[in-house]
matplotlib code that plots the C-alpha trace (Angstrom):
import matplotlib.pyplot as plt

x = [140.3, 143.0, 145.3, 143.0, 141.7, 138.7, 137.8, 134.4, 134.5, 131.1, 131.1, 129.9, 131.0, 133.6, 135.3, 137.9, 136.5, 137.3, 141.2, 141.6, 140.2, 143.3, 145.7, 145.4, 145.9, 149.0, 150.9, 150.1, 151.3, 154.4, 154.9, 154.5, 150.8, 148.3, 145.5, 142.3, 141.1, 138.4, 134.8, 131.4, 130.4, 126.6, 126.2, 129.4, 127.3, 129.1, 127.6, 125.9, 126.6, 129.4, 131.2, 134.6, 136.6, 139.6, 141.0, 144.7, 146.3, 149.4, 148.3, 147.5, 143.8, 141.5, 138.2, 137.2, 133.7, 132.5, 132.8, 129.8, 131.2, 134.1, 136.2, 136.1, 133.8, 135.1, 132.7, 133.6, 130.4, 128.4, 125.5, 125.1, 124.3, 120.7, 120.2, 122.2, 123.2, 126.4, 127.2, 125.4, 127.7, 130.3, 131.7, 130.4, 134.3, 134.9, 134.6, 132.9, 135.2, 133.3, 134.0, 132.7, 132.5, 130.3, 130.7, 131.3, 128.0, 125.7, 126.8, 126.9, 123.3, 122.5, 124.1, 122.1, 118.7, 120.6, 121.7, 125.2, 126.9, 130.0, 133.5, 133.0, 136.0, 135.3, 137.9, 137.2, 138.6, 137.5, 139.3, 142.5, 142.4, 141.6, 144.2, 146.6, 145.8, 143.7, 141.2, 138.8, 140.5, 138.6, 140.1, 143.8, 142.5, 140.3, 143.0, 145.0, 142.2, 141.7, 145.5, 145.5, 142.7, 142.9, 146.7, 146.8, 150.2, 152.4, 152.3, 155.8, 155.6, 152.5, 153.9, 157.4, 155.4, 153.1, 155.6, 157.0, 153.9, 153.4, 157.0, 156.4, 152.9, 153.6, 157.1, 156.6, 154.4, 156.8, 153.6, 151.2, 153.5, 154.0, 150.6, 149.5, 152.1, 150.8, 146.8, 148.5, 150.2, 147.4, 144.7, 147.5, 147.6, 144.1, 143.5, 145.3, 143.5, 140.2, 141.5, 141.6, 138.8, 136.8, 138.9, 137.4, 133.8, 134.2]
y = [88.5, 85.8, 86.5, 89.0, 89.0, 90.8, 92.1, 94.0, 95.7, 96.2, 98.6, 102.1, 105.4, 106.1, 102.5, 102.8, 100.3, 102.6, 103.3, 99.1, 99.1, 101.8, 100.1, 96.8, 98.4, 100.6, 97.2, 95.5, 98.2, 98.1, 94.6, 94.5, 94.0, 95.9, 97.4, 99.1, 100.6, 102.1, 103.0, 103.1, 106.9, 107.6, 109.3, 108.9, 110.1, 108.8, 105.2, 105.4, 102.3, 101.9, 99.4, 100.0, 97.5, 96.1, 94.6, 92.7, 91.2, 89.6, 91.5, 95.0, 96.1, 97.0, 97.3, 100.3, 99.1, 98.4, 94.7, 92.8, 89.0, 89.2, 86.1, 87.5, 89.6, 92.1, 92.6, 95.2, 95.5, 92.3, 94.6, 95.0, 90.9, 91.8, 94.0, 93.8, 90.5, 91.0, 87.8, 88.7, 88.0, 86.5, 83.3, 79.7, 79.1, 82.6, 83.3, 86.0, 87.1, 88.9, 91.1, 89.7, 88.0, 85.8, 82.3, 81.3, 78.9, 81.6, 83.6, 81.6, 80.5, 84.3, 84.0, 81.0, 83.5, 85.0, 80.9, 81.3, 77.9, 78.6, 79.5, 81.8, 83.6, 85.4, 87.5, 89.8, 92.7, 94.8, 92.6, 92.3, 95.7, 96.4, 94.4, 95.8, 99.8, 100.6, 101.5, 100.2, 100.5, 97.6, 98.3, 97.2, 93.9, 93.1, 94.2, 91.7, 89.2, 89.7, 89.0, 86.0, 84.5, 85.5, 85.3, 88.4, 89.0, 87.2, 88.0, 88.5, 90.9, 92.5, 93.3, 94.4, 96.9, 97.9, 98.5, 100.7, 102.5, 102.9, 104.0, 106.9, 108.1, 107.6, 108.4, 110.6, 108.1, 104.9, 103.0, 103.6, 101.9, 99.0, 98.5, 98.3, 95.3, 94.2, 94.0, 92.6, 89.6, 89.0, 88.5, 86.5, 84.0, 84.3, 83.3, 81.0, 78.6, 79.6, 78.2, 75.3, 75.0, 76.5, 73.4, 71.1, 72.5, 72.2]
z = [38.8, 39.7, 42.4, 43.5, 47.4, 48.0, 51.4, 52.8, 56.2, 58.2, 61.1, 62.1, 62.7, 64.8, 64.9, 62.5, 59.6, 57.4, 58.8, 59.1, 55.4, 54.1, 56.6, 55.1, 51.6, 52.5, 54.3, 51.4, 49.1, 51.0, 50.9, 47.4, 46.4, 44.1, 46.1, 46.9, 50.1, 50.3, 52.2, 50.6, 51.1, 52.1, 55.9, 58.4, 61.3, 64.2, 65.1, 61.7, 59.4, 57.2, 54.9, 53.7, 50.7, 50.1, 46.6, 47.5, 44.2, 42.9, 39.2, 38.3, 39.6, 36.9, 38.6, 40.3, 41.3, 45.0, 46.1, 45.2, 45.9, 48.3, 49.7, 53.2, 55.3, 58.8, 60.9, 63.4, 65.3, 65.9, 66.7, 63.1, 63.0, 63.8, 61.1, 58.0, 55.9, 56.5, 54.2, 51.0, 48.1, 50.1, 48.2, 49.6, 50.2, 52.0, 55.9, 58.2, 60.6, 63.6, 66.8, 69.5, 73.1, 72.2, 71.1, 67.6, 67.6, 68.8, 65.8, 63.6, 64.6, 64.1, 60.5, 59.5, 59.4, 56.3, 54.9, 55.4, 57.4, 56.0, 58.1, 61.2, 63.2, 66.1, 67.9, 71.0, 69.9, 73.0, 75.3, 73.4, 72.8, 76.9, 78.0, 75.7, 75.4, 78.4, 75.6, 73.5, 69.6, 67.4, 64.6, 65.2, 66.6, 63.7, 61.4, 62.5, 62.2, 58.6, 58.2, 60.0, 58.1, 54.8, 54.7, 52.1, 53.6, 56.1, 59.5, 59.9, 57.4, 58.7, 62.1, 61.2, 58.7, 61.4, 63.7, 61.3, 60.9, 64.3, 65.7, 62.4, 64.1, 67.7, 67.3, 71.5, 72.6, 73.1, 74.8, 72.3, 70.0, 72.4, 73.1, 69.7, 68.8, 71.7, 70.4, 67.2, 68.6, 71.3, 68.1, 65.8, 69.1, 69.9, 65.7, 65.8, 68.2, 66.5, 63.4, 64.9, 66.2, 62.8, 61.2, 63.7, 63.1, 59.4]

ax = plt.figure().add_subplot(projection="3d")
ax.plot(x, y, z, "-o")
ax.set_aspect("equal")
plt.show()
């Protein structure tokens, strides 16, 4: 479909894939979007594999199928790197965007086992989400990734809806809701320099 994003979330059990997957769809919804969110259902053990989808689009949605060829790829747990292609299907023009401390080159040399050398983002979403919570949360960090690269909506309008969301849910807990916007803005800065640098690489 035209004007159609299409997302696919790797992670496991436990992470929140699955919550960044209907996160992104509910923002967009709000911002004016048609979407889909949702996970692939099979065994949600905890620390089990899962994958989770996304459809963002500018027209109505009229495919209700699982994501077969999508124009980005989250990967919430680089651990899964070693055993799933986390890149089959993903369009030659698309980008893998991965949690992880390591570098970019040393996954994207684990990539190239599967043939993909296209566009790699990495974002330490532990870090970020240690020095901003105390805690290790993945999922607000990598949600924020997928914004930044695939642009599905702006991030202005991203974090003034998440801050909405947030101050609704955490309405007693004032620092929760700070340290979240906090993990938000850390990855859109931290992005922002890998974009750079992916642009450099290219």
């Amino acid at each position: 479909m035209k004007n159609t994003v299409e997302i696919r979330w790797h992670g496991r059990g436990g992470q929140g894939a699955k919550t960044a997957a209907l996160l992104l769809a509910d923002v967009a919804f709000k911002t004016g979007k048609y979407v889909q969110g949702f996970p692939e259902y099979g065994p949600e053990r905890m620390g089990a594999p899962i994958t989770a989808y996304n459809r963002i689009s500018g027209d109505k949605i009229t495919i209700h199928s699982n994501i077969y060829a999508p124009d980005y790829v989250a990967v919430v747990d680089d651990g899964l790197l070693e055993s799933i292609d986390v890149t089959q299907g993903l369009k030659k023009d698309g980008a893998v965007i991965v949690n992880t401390g390591r570098s970019r080159e040393e996954i994207a040399s684990q990539l190239k086992r599967y043939g993909w050398k296209g566009s790699i983002y990495t974002v330490d979403a532990r870090k970020i989400s240690l020095d901003a919570l105390g805690r290790y949360y993945p999922n607000s960090p990598m949600l924020a990734a997928v914004v930044a690269v695939s642009g599905v909506v702006s991030p202005d309008e991203f974090l003034q809806e998440m801050k909405d969301s947030f101050a609704h849910k955490f309405a007693k807990k004032p620092e929760v809701i700070e340290g979240n916007m906090k993990a938000l803005e850390m990855t859109f800065e931290t992005l922002a320099e890998d974009k750079k640098a992916v642009k450099k690489s290219a």
